[in-house]
C-alpha positions as CSV (number, residue, x, y, z in Angstrom):
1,X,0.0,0.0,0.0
2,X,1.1,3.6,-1.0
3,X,0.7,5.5,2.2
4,X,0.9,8.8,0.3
5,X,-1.2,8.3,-1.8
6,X,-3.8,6.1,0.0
7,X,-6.9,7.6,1.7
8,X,-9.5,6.3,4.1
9,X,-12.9,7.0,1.5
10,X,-14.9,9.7,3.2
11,X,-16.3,12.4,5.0
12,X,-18.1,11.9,7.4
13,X,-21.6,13.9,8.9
14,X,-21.0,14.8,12.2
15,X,-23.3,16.2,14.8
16,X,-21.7,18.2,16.7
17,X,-22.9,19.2,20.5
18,X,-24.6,22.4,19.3
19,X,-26.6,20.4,16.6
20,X,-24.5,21.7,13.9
21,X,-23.4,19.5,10.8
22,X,-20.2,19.2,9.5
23,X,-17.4,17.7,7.4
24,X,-14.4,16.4,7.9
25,X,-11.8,14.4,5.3
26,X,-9.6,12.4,7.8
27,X,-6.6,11.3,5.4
28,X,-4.1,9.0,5.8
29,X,-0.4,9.9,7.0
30,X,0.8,6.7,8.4
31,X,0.4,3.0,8.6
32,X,1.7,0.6,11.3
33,X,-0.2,-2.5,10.8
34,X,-2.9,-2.7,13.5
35,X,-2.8,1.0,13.6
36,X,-2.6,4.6,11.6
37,X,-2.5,7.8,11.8
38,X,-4.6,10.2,10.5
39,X,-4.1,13.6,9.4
40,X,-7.6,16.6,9.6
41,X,-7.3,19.3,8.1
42,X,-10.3,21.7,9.5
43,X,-10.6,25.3,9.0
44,X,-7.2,26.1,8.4
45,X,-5.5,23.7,11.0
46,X,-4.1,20.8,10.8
47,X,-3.8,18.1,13.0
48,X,-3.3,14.5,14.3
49,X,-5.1,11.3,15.2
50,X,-4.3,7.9,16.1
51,X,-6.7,4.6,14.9
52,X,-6.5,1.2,15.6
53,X,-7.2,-0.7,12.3
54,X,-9.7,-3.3,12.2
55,X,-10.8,-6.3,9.3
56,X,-15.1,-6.2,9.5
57,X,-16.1,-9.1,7.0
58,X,-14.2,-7.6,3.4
59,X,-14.0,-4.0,4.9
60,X,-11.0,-2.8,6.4
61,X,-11.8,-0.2,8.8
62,X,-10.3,2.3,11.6
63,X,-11.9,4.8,14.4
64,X,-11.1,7.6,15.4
65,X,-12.1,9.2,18.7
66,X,-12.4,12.5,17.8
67,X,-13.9,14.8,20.3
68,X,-15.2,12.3,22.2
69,X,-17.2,10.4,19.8
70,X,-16.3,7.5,17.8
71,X,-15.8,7.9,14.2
72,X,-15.4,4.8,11.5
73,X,-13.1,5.1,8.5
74,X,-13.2,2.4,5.7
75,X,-11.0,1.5,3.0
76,X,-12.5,0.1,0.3
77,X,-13.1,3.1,-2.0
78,X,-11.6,6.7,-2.0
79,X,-14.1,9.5,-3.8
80,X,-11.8,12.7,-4.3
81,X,-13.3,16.0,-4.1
82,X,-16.2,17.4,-6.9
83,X,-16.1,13.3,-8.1
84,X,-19.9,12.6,-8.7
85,X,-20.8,9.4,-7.5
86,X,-23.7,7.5,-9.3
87,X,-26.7,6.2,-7.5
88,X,-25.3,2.1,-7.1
89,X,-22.4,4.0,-5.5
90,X,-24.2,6.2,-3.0
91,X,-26.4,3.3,-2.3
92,X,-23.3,0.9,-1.3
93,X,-21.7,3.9,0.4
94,X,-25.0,4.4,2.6
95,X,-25.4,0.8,3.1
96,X,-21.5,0.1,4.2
97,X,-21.8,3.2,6.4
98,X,-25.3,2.1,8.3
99,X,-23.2,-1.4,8.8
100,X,-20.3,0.1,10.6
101,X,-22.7,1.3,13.3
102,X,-23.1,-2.0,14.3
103,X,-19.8,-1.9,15.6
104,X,-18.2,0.3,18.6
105,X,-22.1,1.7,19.1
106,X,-22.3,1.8,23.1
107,X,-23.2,5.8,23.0
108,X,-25.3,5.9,19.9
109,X,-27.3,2.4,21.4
110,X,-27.8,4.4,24.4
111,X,-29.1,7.8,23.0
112,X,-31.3,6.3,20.9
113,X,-35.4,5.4,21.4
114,X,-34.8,2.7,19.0
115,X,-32.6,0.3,17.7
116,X,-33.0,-2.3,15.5
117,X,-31.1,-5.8,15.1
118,X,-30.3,-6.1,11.0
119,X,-29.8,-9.8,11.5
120,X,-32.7,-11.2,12.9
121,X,-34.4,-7.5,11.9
122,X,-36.3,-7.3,15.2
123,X,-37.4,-4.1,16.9
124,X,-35.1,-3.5,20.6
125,X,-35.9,-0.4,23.3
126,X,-32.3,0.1,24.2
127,X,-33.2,-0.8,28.0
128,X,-33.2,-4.5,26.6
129,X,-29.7,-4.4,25.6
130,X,-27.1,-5.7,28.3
131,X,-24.8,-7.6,26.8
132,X,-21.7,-5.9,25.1
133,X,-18.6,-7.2,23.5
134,X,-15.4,-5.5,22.2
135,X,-14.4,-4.5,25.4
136,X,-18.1,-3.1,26.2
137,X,-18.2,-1.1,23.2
138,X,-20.8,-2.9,20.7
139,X,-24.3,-4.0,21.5
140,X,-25.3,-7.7,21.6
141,X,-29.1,-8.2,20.1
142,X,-30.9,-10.0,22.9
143,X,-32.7,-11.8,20.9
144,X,-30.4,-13.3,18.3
145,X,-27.1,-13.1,20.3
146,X,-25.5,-11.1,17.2
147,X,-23.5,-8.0,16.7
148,X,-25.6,-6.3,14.4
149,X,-27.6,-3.0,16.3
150,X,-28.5,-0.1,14.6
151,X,-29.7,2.7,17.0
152,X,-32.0,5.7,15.7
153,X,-29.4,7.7,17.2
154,X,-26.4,7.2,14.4
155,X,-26.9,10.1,12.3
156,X,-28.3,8.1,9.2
157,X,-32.1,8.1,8.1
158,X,-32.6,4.4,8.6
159,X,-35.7,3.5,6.1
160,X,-37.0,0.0,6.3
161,X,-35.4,-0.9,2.2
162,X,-31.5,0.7,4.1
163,X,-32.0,-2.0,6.9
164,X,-33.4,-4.9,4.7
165,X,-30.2,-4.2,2.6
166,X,-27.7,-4.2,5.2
167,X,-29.2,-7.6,6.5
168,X,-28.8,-8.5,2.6
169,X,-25.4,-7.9,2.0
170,X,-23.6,-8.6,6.0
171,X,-26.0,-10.7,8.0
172,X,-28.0,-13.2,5.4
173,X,-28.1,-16.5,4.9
174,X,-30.6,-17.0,2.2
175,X,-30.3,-19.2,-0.3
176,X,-29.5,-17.8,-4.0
177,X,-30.8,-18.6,-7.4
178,X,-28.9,-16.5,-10.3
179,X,-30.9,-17.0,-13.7
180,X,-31.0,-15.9,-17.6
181,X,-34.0,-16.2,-18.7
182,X,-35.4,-15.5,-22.3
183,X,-38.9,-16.2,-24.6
184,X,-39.1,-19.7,-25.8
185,X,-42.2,-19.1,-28.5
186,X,-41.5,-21.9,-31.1
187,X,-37.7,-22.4,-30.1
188,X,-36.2,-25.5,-29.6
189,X,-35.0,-25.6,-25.8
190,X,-31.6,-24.1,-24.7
191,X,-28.7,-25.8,-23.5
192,X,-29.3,-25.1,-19.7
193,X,-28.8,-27.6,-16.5
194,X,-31.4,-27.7,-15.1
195,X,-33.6,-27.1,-18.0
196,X,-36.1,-24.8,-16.4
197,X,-39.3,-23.5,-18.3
198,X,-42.3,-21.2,-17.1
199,X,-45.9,-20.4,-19.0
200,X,-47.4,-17.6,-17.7
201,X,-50.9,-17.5,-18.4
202,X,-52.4,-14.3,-19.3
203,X,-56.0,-14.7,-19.0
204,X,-57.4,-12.8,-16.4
205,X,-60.7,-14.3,-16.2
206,X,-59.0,-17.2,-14.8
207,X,-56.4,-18.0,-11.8
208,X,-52.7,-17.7,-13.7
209,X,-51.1,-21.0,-14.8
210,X,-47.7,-21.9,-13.9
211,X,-45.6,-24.7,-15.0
212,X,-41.7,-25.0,-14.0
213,X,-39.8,-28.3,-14.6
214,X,-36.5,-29.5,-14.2
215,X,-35.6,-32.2,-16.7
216,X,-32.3,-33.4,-17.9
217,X,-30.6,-33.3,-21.4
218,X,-32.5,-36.7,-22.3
219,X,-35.9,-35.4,-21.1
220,X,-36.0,-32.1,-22.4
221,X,-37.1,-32.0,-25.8
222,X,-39.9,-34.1,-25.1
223,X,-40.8,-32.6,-22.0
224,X,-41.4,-29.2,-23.3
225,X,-42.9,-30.7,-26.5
226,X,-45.5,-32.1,-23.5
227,X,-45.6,-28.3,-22.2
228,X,-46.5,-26.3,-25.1
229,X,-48.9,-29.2,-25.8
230,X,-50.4,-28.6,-22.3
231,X,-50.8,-24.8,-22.7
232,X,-52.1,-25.0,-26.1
233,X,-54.0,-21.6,-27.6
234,X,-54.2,-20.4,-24.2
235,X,-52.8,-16.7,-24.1
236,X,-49.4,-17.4,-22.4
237,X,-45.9,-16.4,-22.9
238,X,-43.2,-19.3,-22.1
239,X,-39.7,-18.3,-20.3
240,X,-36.9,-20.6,-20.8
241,X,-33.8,-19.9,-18.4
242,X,-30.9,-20.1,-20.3
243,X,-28.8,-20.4,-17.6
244,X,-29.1,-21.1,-13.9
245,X,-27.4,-21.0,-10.5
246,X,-28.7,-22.4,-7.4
247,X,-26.8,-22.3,-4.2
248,X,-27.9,-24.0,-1.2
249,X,-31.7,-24.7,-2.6
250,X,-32.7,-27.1,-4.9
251,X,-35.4,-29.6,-5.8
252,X,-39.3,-28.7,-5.2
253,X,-38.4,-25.9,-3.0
254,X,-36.2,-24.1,-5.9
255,X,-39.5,-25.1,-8.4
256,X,-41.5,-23.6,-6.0
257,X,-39.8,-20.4,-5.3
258,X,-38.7,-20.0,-9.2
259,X,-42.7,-20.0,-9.6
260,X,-43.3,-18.0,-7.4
261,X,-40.9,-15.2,-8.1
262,X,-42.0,-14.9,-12.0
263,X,-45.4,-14.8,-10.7
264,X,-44.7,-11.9,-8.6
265,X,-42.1,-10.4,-11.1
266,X,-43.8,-10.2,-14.4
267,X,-47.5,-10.0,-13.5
268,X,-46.7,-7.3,-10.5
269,X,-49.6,-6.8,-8.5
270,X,-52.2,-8.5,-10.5
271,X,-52.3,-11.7,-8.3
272,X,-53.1,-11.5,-4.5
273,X,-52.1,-15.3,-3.9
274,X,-48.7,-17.7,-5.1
275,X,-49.4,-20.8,-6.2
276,X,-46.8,-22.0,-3.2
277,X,-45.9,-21.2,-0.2
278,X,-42.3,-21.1,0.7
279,X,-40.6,-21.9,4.0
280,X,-37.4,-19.7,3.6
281,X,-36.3,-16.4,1.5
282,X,-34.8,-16.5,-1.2
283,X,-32.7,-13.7,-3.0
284,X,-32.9,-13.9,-6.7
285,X,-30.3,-12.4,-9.5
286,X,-32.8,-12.5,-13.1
287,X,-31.7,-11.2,-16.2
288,X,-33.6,-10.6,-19.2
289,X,-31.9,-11.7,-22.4
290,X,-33.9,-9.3,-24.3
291,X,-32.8,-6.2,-22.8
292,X,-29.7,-7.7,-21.0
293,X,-30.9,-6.0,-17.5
294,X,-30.4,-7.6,-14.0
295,X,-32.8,-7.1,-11.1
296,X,-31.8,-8.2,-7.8
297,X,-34.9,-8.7,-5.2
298,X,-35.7,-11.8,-2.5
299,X,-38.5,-13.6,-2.3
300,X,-40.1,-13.4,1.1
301,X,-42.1,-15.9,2.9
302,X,-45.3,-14.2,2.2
303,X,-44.2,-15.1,-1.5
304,X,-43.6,-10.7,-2.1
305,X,-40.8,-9.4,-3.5
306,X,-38.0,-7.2,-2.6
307,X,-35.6,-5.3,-4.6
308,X,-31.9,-4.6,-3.6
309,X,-28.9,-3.2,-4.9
310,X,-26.2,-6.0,-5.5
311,X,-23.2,-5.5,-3.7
């Protein structure tokens, strides 16, 4: 690492006593290993602070006590001055920073009137909280046992799709399907393993119809031959996926969920009810061959979906 020309990534908005805002660059003069020093320039004057350096998950991070608070410094990115950051960047910048107040959050845990666990994503008063770690420093969630609090009192707007996306990215454990998909209307089926096919039924006089099957190489063009025989005139469009992922799902319970999330995803709020139910979320990576665009979203257990920015 260059340690002139390397920087900790960004300013940071800080409250200070009076209520004021402000911002500060802390840049990096110095690196030691486990700690740094850090060099802020404010108004004219400059001056020094030590930081103990810290790995959280892929981030490498250092605080700061500066005026008696606790401020976080990362290294993953470094955005120099009038550099306009597009809105996947802002979003991974607001979702990194909401995660590093999970960490070293004793004071902001106990100004706050809530706080919420982005693990187990469970409402907490702060009187609940009584278990600490890192040296007393970072709330335990009473509930799950994990390090992951979030009080109100951190200095970020915490909206409900910013705390479902830090759960997303740090503290999940769903399952994943990644798939291509594309129309099928009078092609012969893809090379794909599993060989995956949907008919969407657009008749809205009648409850949607729904078919996904996983065949092998053998199977397939027979299979589908049965499929296209089975939805027949009916106003449908067929999907094939033309490639597919799944990671730590499979069987019925990947049929089900696949089924469910094109149900949800091309016919939008048109349907009340899935044809399945499932017993776990599942977060999805679709792209549409015909436009080559990627939505990321999970499918939650009341069979809605929920989009997310992909880290």
């Amino acid at each position: 690492m260059d340690n002139n020309r390397f920087y900790y990534s960004r300013t940071y908005d800080y409250r200070e006593p009076s209520g004021n805002r402000r911002w500060y660059m802390f840049n990096l003069v110095e690196d030691g290993g486990d700690t740094a020093l850090f060099q802020l320039i404010d108004k004219g004057s400059t001056q020094t602070y030590p930081a103990r350096i810290e790995m959280r998950g892929d981030m490498e991070t250092a605080w700061v006590d500066y005026l008696g608070r606790q401020i976080f410094l990362r290294a993953d990115s470094y955005h120099p001055k009038g550099y306009r950051l597009g809105s996947n960047e802002r979003e991974n910048d607001r979702i990194k920073d909401a995660y590093l107040h999970t960490i070293y959050n004793r004071n902001e845990i106990k100004e706050s009137k809530t706080v919420y666990c982005v693990s187990c994503r469970t409402i907490v008063h702060p009187s609940d909280i009584v278990k600490f770690t890192d040296e007393g420093q970072t709330g335990i969630c009473p509930y799950c046992g994990k390090d992951a609090l979030i009080g109100d009192a951190c200095g970020i707007k915490l909206s409900e799709n910013l705390l479902n996306n830090v759960h997303r990215r740090y503290f999940s454990d769903n399952p994943t399907i990644k798939l291509t998909v594309d129309g099928l209307q009078g092609k012969a089926p893809a090379p794909c393993s599993p060989y995956i096919w949907i008919a969407l039924n657009h008749d809205q006089s009648e409850c949607i119809g729904v078919d996904a099957s996983f065949y092998s190489e053998e199977e397939a063009p027979e299979k589908l031959k049965e499929l296209r025989s089975k939805v027949g005139n009916i106003l449908c469009t067929l999907f094939e996926a033309t490639s597919c992922e799944l990671n730590g799902i499979e069987g019925e319970e990947a049929e089900d969920a696949i089924i469910n999330a094109f149900f949800k995803y091309f016919e939008k709020d048109k349907w009340e009810k899935c044809p399945f139910d499932i017993k776990r979320e599942v977060d999805f990576e679709l792209t549409t061959a015909w436009d080559g665009k990627t939505q990321c979203f999970t499918l939650r257990l009341d069979s809605e979906i929920e989009f997310y920015v992909k880290n």
